[in-house]
C-alpha positions as CSV (number, residue, x, y, z in Angstrom):
1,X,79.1,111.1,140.2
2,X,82.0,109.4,138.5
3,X,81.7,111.2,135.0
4,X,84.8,113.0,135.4
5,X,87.1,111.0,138.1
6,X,89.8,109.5,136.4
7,X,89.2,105.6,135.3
8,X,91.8,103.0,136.9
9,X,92.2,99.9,134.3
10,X,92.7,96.5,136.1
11,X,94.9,93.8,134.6
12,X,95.7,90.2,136.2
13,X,99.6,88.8,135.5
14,X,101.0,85.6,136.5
15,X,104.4,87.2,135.9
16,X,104.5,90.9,137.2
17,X,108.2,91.2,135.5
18,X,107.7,89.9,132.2
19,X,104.0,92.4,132.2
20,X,106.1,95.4,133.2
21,X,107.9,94.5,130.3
22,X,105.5,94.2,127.7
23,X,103.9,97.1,128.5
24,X,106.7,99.7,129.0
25,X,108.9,97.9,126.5
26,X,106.5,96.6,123.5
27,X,103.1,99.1,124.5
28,X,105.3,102.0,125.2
29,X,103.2,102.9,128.2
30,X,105.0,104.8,131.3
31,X,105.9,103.0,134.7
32,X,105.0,104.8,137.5
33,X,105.3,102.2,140.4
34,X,106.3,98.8,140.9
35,X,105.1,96.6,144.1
36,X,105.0,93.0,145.0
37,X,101.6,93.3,144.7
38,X,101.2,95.3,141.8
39,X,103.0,96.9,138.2
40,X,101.4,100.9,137.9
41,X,101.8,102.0,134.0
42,X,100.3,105.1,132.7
43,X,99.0,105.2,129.3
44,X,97.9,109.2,128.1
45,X,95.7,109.6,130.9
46,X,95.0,106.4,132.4
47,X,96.4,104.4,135.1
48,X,96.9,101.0,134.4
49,X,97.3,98.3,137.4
50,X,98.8,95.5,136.5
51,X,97.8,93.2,139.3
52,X,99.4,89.8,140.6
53,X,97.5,87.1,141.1
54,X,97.5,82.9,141.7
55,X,95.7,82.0,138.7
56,X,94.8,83.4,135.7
57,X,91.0,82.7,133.5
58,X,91.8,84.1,130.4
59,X,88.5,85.9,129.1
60,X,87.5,85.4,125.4
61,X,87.1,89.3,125.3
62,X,88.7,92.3,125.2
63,X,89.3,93.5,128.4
64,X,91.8,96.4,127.9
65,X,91.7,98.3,124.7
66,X,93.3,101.4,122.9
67,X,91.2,103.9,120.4
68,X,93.9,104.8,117.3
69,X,93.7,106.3,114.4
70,X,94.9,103.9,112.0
71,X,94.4,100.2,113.5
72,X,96.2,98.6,110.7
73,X,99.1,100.2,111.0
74,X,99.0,99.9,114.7
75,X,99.1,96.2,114.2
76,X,101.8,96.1,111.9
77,X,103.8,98.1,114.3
78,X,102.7,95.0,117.2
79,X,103.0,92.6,115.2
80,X,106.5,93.7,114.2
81,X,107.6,93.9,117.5
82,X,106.3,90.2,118.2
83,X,102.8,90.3,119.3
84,X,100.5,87.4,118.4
85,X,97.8,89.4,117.1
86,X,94.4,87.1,117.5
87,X,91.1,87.9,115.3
Protein backbone atom coordinates (compact mmCIF):
# COMPACT_ATOMS: atom_id res chain seq x y z
CA UNK A 1 0.00 0.00 0.00
CA UNK A 2 2.76 2.33 1.02
CA UNK A 3 5.76 0.53 -0.85
CA UNK A 4 6.25 3.23 -3.12
CA UNK A 5 4.78 6.65 -1.39
CA UNK A 6 7.43 8.68 -0.48
CA UNK A 7 8.76 8.30 3.38
CA UNK A 8 8.42 11.59 5.57
CA UNK A 9 11.30 11.48 8.38
CA UNK A 10 10.29 13.06 11.77
CA UNK A 11 12.76 14.86 14.01
CA UNK A 12 11.91 16.70 17.51
CA UNK A 13 14.13 20.22 18.15
CA UNK A 14 14.04 22.36 21.13
CA UNK A 15 15.58 25.03 18.91
CA UNK A 16 14.00 25.08 15.36
CA UNK A 17 16.92 27.86 14.29
CA UNK A 18 19.92 26.38 15.48
CA UNK A 19 18.33 22.57 13.70
CA UNK A 20 17.85 24.51 10.42
CA UNK A 21 21.25 25.20 10.81
CA UNK A 22 22.79 22.13 11.40
CA UNK A 23 21.14 20.48 8.81
CA UNK A 24 21.41 22.88 5.80
CA UNK A 25 24.68 24.24 7.08
CA UNK A 26 26.78 21.19 8.58
CA UNK A 27 24.40 18.02 6.76
CA UNK A 28 24.17 19.95 3.60
CA UNK A 29 20.51 19.00 3.19
CA UNK A 30 18.09 21.43 1.24
CA UNK A 31 15.48 23.79 3.08
CA UNK A 32 12.29 23.76 1.64
CA UNK A 33 10.06 25.43 4.32
CA UNK A 34 10.30 26.99 7.51
CA UNK A 35 7.19 27.42 10.02
CA UNK A 36 6.73 28.13 13.67
CA UNK A 37 5.72 24.82 13.97
CA UNK A 38 8.11 23.13 11.82
CA UNK A 39 11.84 23.29 9.79
CA UNK A 40 11.10 21.10 6.06
CA UNK A 41 14.77 19.90 4.72
CA UNK A 42 15.03 17.60 1.86
CA UNK A 43 17.75 15.17 1.76
CA UNK A 44 18.05 13.14 -2.02
CA UNK A 45 14.59 12.11 -1.94
CA UNK A 46 13.32 12.45 1.41
CA UNK A 47 11.54 15.05 3.27
CA UNK A 48 12.82 15.72 6.58
CA UNK A 49 10.46 17.56 9.25
CA UNK A 50 12.19 18.97 11.70
CA UNK A 51 9.44 19.42 14.35
CA UNK A 52 9.17 21.80 17.51
CA UNK A 53 8.43 20.58 20.54
CA UNK A 54 8.36 21.39 24.62
CA UNK A 55 10.54 18.78 25.68
CA UNK A 56 12.89 16.59 24.28
CA UNK A 57 13.70 12.48 25.45
CA UNK A 58 16.72 11.87 23.78
CA UNK A 59 16.53 8.03 22.52
CA UNK A 60 19.67 5.84 22.95
CA UNK A 61 19.13 4.96 19.17
CA UNK A 62 19.42 6.02 15.90
CA UNK A 63 16.51 7.50 14.86
CA UNK A 64 17.51 9.22 11.51
CA UNK A 65 20.27 7.76 9.54
CA UNK A 66 22.16 8.12 6.04
CA UNK A 67 23.45 4.94 3.88
CA UNK A 68 27.23 6.17 2.33
CA UNK A 69 29.69 4.72 0.73
CA UNK A 70 32.57 5.23 2.67
CA UNK A 71 31.43 5.87 6.57
CA UNK A 72 34.81 6.67 7.61
CA UNK A 73 35.36 9.30 5.62
CA UNK A 74 31.96 10.62 6.15
CA UNK A 75 32.86 10.94 9.69
CA UNK A 76 35.97 12.65 9.26
CA UNK A 77 34.22 15.07 7.07
CA UNK A 78 31.53 15.60 10.46
CA UNK A 79 33.77 15.45 12.66
CA UNK A 80 35.75 18.21 10.95
CA UNK A 81 33.01 20.31 10.68
CA UNK A 82 32.42 19.89 14.61
CA UNK A 83 30.13 17.04 15.18
CA UNK A 84 30.49 15.02 18.40
CA UNK A 85 30.48 11.79 16.80
CA UNK A 86 29.17 9.10 19.64
CA UNK A 87 30.00 5.18 19.31
Amino acid sequence: MLGAAPVVAFIPSLDLTRSGAFYTGVLGLSLEEVTPYACVLRGGSMMVRVTKVGSLQPQPFTVLGWQVDDIHAVAAELAAAGVDLVR
